[in-house]
N, C-alpha and C positions, 0 to 999 in steps of 0.2 A: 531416532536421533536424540541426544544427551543435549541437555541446557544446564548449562552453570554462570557464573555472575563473573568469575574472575576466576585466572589459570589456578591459583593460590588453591581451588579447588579441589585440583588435580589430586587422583590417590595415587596416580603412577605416571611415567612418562608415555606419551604416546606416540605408538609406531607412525615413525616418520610422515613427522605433520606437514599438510599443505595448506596453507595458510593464507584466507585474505580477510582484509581490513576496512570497513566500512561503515555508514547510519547505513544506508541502502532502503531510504525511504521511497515507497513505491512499487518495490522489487521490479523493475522494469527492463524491458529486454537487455540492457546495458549492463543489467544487474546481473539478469540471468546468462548473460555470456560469462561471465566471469565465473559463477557457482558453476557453469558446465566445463568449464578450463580447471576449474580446483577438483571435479570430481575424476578427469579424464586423467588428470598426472597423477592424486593418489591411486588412482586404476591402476595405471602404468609401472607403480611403487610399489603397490600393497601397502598404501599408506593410509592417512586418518584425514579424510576432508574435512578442516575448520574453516567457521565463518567466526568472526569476530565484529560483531557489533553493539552498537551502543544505546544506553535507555537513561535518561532521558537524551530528546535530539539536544545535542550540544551547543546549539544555541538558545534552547529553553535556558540553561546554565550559565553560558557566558551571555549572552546579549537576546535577554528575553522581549525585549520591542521587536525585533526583529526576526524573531521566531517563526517560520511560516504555519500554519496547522497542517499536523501529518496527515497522510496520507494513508498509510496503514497502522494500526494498534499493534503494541507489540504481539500480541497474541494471534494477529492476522499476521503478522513479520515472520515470523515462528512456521506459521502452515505453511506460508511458501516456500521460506527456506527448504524444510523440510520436503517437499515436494521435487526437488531438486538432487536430491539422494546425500544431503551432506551429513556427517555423521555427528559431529558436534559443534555446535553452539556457542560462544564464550558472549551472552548479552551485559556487556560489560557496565557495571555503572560508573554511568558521566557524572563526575564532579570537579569542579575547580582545580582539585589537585592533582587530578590524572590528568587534566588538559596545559597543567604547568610542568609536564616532564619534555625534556629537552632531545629534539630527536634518536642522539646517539643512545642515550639513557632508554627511551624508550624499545629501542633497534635490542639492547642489551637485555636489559631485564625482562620485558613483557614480550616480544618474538621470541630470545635465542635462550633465555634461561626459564622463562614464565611457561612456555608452551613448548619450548625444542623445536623450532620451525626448520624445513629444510629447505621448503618451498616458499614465498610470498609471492601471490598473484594479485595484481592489484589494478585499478584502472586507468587509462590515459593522464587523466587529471588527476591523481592522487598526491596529498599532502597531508604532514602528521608531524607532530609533537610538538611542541611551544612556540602558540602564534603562527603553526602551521609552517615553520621553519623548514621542514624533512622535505625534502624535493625527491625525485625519482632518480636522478642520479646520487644524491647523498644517502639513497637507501640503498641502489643495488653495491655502495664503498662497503655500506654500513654491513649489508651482507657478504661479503667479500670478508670481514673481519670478524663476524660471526658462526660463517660456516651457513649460513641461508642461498637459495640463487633467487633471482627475482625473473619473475613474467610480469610480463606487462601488455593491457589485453586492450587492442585500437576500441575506438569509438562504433558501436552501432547507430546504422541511419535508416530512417522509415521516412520513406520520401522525401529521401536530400538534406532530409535536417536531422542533427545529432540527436539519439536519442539521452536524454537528462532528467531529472527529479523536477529540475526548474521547467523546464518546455511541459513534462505529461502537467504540473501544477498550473501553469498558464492555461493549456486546453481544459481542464476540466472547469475551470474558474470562470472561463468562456463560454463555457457549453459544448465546448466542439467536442465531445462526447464520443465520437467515432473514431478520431485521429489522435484520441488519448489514449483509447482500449487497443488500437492497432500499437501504438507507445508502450504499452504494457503490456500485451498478448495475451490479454485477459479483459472481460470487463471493469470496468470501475466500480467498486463498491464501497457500503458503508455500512458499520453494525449499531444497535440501537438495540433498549428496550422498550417495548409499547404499553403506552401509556395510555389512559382516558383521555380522550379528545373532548370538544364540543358536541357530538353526535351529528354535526352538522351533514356530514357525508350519509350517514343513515338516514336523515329527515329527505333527501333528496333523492335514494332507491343506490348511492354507493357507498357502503359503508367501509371505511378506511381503519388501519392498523397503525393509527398514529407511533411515531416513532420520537423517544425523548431529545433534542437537538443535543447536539454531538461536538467533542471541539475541533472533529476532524475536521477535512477539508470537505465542501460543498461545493457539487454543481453547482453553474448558472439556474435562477430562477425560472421555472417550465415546466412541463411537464415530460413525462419522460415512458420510453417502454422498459421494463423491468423484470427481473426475475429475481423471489425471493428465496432465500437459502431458511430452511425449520426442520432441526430434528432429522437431516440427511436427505432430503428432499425438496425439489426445485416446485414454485409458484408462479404460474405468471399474471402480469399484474401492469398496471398502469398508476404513475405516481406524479402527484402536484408537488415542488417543493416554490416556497413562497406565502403572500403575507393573504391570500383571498381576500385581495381588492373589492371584488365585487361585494364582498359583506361588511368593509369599511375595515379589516381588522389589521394589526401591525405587524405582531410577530410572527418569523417564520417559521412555518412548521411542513414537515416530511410527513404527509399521506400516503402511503398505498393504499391502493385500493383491487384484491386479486382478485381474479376472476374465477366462479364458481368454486367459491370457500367459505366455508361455516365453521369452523372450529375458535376455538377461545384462546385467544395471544396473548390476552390483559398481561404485564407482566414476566412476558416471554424476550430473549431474545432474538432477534432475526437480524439476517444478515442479506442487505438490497443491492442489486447488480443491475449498474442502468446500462442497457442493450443499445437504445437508441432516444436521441431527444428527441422530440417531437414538435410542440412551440412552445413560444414563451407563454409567459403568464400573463393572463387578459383579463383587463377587469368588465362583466356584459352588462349590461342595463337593466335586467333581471334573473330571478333562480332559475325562469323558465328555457332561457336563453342559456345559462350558465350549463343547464341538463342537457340540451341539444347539442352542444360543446362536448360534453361529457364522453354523450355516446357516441360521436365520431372519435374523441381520440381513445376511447375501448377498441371501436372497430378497427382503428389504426392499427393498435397495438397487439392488441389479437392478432391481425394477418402478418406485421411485422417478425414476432414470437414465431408464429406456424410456421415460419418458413428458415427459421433457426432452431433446426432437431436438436444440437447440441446445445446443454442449460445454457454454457457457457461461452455462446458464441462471441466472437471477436467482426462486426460487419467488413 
């Protein structure tokens, strides 16, 4: 798969591009029906499946209070695209001035002359170019007078409710952890690198792979079953995110802590997939109690893991 910033790229025109338009934060089953509707028609073409999406998310730009924290990094955006069989990329940069081009302008230069679109596949709710003007019927005119046809791809539902960026960001923020990863046909994860902790987890007999907090989005506060991604290789693992109440302390921090593992992370990065939550975060009345805690939710999460062969189960 090819990644470029902008069509302006382009060293040649590309055979008959299929084309859809999006942030596509989360890459979520919604997302990925659409990447499988652009790969299926350039099939059907012999054509070039494009995604076009955007960095930064476009409301870090226009209305940064409002900005939610992503969900995936673009470099995690990147892998699952690509996962998906598309063949190139257009990660476009968001700025003020590309968000003040006027639908037809945009229909014009950035689909029909920027890229040669023949195809635009795009989702139920889609809207684009100034002030989000471009409706779905003002696109498929707009392609009508550029020589584009438009798809337009319904809504996926996982149990009765739409799947969206907003609902998977709700569940994880909640913890519902299971009916976010079914939202995404994948686990939820997060990358980090690890840092020096307190050694507090070693003083106790679990010593943890502190992770640098992150401006991504965060589960709910709990603890969690997990599998960690290092160097092509799955970890399983049991993870605290939260402030350890029980030690008085404030700030939050992402522990893992993987089960029968010695090797040296300082500095590494890793990439954690929470499987299943487990509970919330309890403050005990002692370290003794806090350890007893411990190792029922290891046991948990060990029989939890065993009984998910695949790294990347979805429960």
């Amino acid at each position: 798969m090819d990644v470029i910033r902008s069509p302006h790229e382009l060293s040649a025109p590309l055979p008959y591009p299929v084309v859809t338009i999006g942030n596509y934060d989360g890459v979520h089953l919604g997302h990925q029906e659409i990447f499988r509707r652009v790969r299926a028609r350039a099939d059907a073409t012999g054509g070039t499946a494009v995604v076009v999406t955007f960095d930064p998310h476009p409301l870090k730009v226009l209305a940064p209070e409002r900005c939610p924290p992503i969900m995936v990094t673009c470099e995690q955006k990147l892998r699952l695209i690509e996962a998906h069989g598309i063949d190139l990329v257009v990660c476009q940069r968001f700025t003020r001035e590309f968000a003040a081009q006027p639908p037809h302008r945009f229909a014009r230069d950035y689909l029909a002359r920027g890229l040669g679109a023949r195809w635009v596949v795009v989702g139920y709710d889609y809207s684009f170019g100034r002030g989000r003007e471009g409706t779905i019927d003002s696109l498929r005119e707009l392609g009508l007078e550029h020589g584009f046809e438009l798809e337009v791809v319904p809504p996926v539902e996982v149990e009765g409710e739409i799947v969206s960026s907003t609902r998977v960001r709700q569940l994880i923020t909640a913890g519902r952890l299971t009916e976010a990863n079914r939202c995404l046909g994948r686990p939820y994860s997060i990358a980090g690198e690890v840092i020096h902790g307190d050694r507090r987890g070693r003083t106790l007999g679990f010593p943890t792979a502190n992770i640098r907090s992150t401006d991504g989005l965060l589960p709910a506060r709990g603890v969690y079953a997990i599998r960690v991604a290092w160097r092509g290789r799955f970890f399983d693992g049991v993870l605290n995110l939260g402030v350890n109440p029980t030690f008085g302390a404030r700030e939050v921090t992402i522990e893992p802590h993987l089960f029968d593992f010695h090797e040296d992370l300082y500095g590494q990065t890793i990439e954690v997939y929470f499987i299943k939550r487990l509970r919330d975060e309890i403050r005990f009345p002692s370290a003794e109690a806090l350890v007893a805690q411990i190792e029922r939710d290891v046991a948990e999460a060990r029989a939890v893991l065993a009984a998910c062969p695949d790294p990347l189960t979805v429960l």
